[in-house]
C-alpha positions as CSV (number, residue, x, y, z in Angstrom):
1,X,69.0,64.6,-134.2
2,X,72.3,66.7,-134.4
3,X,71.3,70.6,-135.7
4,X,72.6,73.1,-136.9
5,X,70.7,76.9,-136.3
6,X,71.8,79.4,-138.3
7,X,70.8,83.0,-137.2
8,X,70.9,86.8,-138.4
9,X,71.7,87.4,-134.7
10,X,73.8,88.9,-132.3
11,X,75.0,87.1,-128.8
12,X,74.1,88.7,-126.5
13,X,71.5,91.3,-127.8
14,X,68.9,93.0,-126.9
15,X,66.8,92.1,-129.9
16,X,64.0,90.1,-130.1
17,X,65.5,87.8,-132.7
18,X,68.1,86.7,-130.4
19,X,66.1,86.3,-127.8
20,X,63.6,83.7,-129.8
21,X,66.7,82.1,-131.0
22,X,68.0,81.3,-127.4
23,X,64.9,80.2,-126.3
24,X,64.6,78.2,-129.7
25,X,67.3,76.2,-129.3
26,X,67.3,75.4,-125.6
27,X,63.8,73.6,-126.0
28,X,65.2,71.8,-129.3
29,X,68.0,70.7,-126.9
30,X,66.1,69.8,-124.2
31,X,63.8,67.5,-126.7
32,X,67.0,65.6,-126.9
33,X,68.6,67.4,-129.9
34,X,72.5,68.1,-130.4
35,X,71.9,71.6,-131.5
36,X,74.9,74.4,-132.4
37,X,73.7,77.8,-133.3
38,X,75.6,79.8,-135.0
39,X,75.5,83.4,-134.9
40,X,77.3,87.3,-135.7
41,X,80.1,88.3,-133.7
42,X,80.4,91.7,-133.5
43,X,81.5,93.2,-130.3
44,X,79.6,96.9,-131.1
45,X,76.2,95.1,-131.9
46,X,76.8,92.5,-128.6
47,X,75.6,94.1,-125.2
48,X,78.5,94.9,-123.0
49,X,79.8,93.5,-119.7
50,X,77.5,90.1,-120.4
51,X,79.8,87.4,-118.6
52,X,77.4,84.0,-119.3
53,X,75.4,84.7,-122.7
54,X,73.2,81.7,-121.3
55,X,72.4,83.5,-118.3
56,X,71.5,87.1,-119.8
57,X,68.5,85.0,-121.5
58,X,68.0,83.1,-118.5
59,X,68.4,79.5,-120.6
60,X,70.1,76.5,-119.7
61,X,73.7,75.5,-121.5
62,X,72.4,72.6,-123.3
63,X,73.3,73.7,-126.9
64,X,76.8,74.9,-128.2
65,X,77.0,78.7,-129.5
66,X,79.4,79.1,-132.4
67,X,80.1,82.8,-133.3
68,X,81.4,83.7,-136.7
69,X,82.9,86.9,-137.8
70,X,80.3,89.8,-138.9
71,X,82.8,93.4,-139.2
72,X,80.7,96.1,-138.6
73,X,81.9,97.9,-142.0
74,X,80.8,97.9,-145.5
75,X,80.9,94.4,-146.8
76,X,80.7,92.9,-143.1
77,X,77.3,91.1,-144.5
78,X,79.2,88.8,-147.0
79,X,82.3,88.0,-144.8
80,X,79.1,86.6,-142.6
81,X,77.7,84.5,-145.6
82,X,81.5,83.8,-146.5
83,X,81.7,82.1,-143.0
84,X,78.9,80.0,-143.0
85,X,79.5,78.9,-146.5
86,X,82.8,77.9,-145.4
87,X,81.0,76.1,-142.2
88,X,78.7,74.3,-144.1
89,X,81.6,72.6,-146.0
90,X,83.8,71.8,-143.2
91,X,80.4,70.1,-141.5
92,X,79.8,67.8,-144.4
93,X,83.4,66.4,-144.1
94,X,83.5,66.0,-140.2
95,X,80.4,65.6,-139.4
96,X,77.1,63.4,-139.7
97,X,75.0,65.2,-141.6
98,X,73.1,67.2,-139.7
99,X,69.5,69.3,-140.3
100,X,69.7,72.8,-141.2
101,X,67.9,75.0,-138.9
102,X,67.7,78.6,-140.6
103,X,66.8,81.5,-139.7
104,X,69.2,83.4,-142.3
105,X,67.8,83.5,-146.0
106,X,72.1,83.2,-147.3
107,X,72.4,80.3,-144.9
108,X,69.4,78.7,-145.8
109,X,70.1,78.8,-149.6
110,X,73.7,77.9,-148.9
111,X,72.6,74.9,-146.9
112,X,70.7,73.2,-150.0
113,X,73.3,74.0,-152.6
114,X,75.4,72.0,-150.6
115,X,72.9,68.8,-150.2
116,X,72.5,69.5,-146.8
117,X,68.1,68.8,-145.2
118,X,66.9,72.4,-144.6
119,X,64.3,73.7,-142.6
120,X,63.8,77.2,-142.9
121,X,61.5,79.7,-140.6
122,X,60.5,83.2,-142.4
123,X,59.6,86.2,-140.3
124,X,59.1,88.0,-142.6
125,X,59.2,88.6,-147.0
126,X,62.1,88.8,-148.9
127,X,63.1,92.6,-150.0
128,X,63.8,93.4,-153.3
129,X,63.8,90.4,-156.2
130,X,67.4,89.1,-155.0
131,X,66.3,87.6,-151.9
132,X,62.9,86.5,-153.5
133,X,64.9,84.7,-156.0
134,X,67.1,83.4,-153.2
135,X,63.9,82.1,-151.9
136,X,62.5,80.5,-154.5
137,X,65.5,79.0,-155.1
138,X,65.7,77.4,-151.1
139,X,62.6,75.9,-151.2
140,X,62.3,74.4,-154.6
141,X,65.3,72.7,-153.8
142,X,65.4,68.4,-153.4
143,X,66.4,68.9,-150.2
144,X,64.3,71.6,-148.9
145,X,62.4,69.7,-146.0
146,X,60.1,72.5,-144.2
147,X,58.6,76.1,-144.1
148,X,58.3,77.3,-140.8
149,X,55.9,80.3,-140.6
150,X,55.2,82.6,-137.6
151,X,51.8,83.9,-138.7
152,X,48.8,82.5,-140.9
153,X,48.7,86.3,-142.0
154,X,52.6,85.8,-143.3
155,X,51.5,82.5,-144.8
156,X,49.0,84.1,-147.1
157,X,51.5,86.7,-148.2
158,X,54.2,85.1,-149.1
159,X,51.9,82.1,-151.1
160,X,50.8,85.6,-152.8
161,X,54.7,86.1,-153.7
162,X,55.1,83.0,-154.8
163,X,57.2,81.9,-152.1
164,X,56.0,78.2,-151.2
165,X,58.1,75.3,-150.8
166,X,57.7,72.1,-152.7
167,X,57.2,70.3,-149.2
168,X,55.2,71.2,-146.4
169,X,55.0,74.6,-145.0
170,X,53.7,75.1,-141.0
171,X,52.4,78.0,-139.0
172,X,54.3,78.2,-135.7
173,X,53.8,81.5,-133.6
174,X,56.2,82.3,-131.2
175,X,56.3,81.4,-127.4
176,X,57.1,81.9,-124.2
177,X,58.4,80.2,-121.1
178,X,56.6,79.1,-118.0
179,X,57.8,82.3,-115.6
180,X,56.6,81.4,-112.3
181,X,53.9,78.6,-110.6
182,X,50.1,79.3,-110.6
183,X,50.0,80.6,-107.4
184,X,51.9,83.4,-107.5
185,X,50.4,85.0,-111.3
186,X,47.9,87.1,-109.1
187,X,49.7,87.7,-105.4
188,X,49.8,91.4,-105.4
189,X,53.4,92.7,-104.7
190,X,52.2,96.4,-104.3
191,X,51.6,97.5,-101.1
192,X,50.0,100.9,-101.9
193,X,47.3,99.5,-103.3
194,X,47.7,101.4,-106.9
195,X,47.0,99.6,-109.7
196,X,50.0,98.8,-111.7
197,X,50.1,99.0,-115.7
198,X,52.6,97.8,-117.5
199,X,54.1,97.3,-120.8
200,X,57.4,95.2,-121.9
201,X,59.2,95.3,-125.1
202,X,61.5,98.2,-127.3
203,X,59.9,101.6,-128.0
204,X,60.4,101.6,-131.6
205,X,57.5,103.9,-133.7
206,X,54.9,101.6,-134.3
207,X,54.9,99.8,-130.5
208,X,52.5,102.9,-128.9
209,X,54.3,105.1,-126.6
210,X,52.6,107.6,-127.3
211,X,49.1,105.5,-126.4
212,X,50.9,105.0,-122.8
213,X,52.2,108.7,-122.0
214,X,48.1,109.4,-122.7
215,X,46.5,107.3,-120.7
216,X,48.7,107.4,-117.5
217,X,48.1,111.3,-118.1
218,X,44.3,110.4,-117.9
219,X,44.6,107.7,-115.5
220,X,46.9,109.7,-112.6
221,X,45.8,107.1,-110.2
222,X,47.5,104.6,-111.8
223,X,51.1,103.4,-111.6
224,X,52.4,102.8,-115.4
225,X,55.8,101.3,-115.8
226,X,57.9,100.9,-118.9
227,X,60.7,98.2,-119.3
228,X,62.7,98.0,-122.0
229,X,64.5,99.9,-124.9
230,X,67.6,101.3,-126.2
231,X,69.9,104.4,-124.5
232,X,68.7,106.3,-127.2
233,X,65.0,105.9,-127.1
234,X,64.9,106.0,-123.4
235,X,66.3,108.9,-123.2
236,X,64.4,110.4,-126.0
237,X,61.2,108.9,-123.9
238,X,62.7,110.1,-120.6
239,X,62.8,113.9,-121.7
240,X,59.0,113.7,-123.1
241,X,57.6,112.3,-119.7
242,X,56.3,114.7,-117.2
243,X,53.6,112.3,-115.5
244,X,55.1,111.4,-112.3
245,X,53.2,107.9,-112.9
246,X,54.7,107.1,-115.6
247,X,58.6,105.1,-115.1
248,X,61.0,104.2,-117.2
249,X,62.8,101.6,-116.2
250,X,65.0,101.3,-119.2
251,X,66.6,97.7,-120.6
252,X,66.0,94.6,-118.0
253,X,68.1,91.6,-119.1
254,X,65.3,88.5,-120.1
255,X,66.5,86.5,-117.3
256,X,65.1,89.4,-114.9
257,X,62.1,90.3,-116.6
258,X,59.7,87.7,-114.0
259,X,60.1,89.7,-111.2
260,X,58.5,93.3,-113.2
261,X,55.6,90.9,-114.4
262,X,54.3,89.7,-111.3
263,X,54.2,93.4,-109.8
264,X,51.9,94.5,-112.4
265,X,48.1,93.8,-112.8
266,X,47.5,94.9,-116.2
267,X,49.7,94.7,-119.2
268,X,49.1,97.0,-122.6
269,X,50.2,95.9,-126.3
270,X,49.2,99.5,-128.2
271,X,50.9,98.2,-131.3
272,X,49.6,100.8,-134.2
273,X,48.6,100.4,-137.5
274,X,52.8,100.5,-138.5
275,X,55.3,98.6,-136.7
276,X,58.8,99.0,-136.6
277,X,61.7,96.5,-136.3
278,X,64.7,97.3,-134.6
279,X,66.5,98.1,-138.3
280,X,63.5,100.7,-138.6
281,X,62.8,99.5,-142.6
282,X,60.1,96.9,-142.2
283,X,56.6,97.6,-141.0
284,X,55.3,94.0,-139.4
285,X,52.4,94.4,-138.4
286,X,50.5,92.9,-141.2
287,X,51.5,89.6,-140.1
288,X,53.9,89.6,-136.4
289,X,53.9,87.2,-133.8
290,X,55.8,89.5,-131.1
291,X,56.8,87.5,-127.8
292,X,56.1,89.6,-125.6
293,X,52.5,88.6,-126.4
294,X,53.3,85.2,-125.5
295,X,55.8,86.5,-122.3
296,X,52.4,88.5,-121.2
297,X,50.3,85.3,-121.2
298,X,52.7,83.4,-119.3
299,X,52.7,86.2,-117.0
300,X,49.3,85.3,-115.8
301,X,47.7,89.0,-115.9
302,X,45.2,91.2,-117.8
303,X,46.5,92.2,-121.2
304,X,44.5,94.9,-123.2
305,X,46.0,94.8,-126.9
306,X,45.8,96.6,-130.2
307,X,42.8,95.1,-132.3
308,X,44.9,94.0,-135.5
309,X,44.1,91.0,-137.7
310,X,47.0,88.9,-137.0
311,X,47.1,89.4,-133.5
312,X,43.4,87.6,-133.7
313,X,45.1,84.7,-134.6
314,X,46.0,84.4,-130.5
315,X,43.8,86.8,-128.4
316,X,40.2,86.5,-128.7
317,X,38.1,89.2,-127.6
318,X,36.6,88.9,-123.9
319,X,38.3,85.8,-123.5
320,X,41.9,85.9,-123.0
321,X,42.0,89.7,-123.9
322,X,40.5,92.9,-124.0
323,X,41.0,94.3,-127.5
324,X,41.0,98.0,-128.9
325,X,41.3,99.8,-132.1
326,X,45.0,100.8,-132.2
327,X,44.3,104.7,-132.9
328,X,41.1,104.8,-130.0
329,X,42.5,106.8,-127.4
330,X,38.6,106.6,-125.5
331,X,38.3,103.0,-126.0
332,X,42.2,102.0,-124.7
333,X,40.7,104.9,-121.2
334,X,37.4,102.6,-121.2
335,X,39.3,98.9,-121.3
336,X,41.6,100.2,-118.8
337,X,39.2,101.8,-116.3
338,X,36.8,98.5,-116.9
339,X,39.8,96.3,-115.5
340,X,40.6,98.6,-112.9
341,X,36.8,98.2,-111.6
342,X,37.1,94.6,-112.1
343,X,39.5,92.5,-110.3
344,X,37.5,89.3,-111.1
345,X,37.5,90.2,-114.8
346,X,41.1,90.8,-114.4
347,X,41.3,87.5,-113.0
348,X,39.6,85.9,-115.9
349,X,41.5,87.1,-118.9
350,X,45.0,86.5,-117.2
351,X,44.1,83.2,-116.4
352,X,42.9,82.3,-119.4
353,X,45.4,83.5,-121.2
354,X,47.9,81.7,-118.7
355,X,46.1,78.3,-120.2
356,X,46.3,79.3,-123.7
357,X,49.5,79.6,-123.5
358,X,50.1,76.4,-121.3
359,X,48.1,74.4,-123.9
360,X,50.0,75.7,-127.3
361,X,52.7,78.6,-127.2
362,X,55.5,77.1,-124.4
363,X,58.9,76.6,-126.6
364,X,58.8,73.6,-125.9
365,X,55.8,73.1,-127.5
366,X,56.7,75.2,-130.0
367,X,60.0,72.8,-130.9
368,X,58.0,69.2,-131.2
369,X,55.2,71.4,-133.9
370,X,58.2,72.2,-136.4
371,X,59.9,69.1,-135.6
372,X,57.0,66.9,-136.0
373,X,57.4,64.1,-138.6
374,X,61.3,65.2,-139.9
């Protein structure tokens, strides 16, 4: 099937969405799909100095990346839609028609009003009754196909806003790739036989920083390491921290990020009650389905996480996780301290999270399950 993905995102970036995009479209291609993805071009949102954009996510070239104009200035948002409109057309003239892919609410409506099959994935709810219109609009189209949803939470949400498509509508959480073979999720990499914590992803509010800098104060025996983040918030980070257990390690490109996940033995998720996106206006943690939930899984090791409902639709308490009220500093001390005692219940959880993720949240499995019957 020849596709066409059409993103909100930047190439390269260090954003999640870009990420999941990349990773998106090299399993749809690898399923034996002609996929282009389309994305911004903006060299002041890209990342610098990135050479191979297919090597910075650590993805194979099988898929064609087609970058149109997004100006950084005022009105840089409709010279974006302007360019995929314009896309869209030239495609139906020189093309076989080819299925939609969107992640882009604009693209996405622009896609059915010109006749083309659209499958659209939401990650979140339209703000403000423009893009709900837009919405309704997209899916009550004739050639609206399928509703791709990243949480059951979001699903019941958005059937509360009255945004449900005429066809089907799926629940698809994110994924993660395969990082490294099952014998090397638990070889121990650190020779001075400190227990390593560690935690992946941006420091935006919301992700629980704060949770961190406290328990590596309380746990000094402990090595905690940070990866990831923005210039800005590392160094806002950077001058808070006075544990000497406690590293920042700053942004790690996703191609690299295997080698900092087998060093550690434990990895935290202290998401909090509010959870901020990278454009700091949406709280999402009502209904999420972050990655580097599904990147710790793959990783093999022991993940204590933030007890919030959607979450539960993944981790199940004392089986593939331990899980912890977001705002209990003495519970998060007790989960950690248990795994530290523990190696074999260490053992456990990672591994069964490993299988979890194995059986049901691989991209690749992710592709066939919104794929499946178009």
């Amino acid at each position: 099937m020849r596709m066409l993905y059409l993103s909100t995102s930047y190439v390269p970036s260090r954003r999640a969405s870009s990420i999941q995009v990349m990773k998106m479209c090299q399993a749809l291609a690898q399923a034996g799909h002609s996929v282009t993805l389309v994305t911004k071009l903006c060299p002041t949102r890209e990342e610098p100095d990135v050479v191979d954009d297919f090597a910075f996510y650590g993805v194979t070239p099988d898929f064609t990346i087609l970058k149109l104009p997004r100006p950084e200035n005022s009105g840089g948002g409709i010279r974006y839609t302007w360019e995929q409109w314009r896309l869209l057309w030239q495609w139906r003239k020189h093309h076989e028609q080819p299925l939609i892919y969107s992640r882009d609410l604009w693209g996405g409506w622009l896609a059915v009003r010109q006749g083309y099959p659209v499958l659209f994935e939401a990650h979140g709810i339209p703000a403000g009754w423009a893009g709900r219109y837009l919405m309704r609009q997209m899916l009550a189209a004739p050639t609206f196909r399928r509703l791709v949803v990243i949480s059951q939470a979001l699903t019941d949400d958005l059937t509360k806003a009255g945004l449900q498509p005429h066809g089907d509508s799926i629940v698809a959480h994110d994924g993660a790739d395969v990082m490294f073979d099952a014998d090397r999720v638990n070889e121990q990499t650190n020779s001075h036989g400190h227990v390593k914590i560690g935690y992946v992803g941006h420091l935006y509010p919301g992700r629980g920083v704060e949770m961190i800098m406290e328990l590596a104060r309380r746990l000094n025996d402990c090595q905690f390491d940070l990866v990831g983040g923005t210039e800005r918030d590392i160094q806002h980070w950077r001058e808070l921290v006075s544990d000497s257990n406690l590293r920042l390690h700053g942004f790690v490109p996703p191609a690299e990020l295997s080698s900092y996940y087998q060093q550690m033995d434990i990895l935290l998720m202290p998401y909090q009650r509010q959870v901020q996106v990278a454009s700091g206006k949406t709280d999402t943690s009502r209904w999420m389905s972050p990655m580097k939930l599904f990147e710790y899984m793959a990783a093999g090791k022991a993940i204590v996480s933030s007890d919030l409902p959607v979450l539960r639709e993944v981790l199940v308490h004392e089986r593939n996780a331990l899980l912890v009220a977001p705002d209990d500093v003495e519970g998060w001390v007790t989960a950690v301290n248990r795994l530290i005692a523990d190696p074999d219940l260490r053992h456990r959880l990672g591994q069964t999270a490993r299988q979890d993720l194995l059986a049901h949240y691989t991209w690749e499995a992710r592709a066939r399950k919104v794929l499946d019957g178009l």
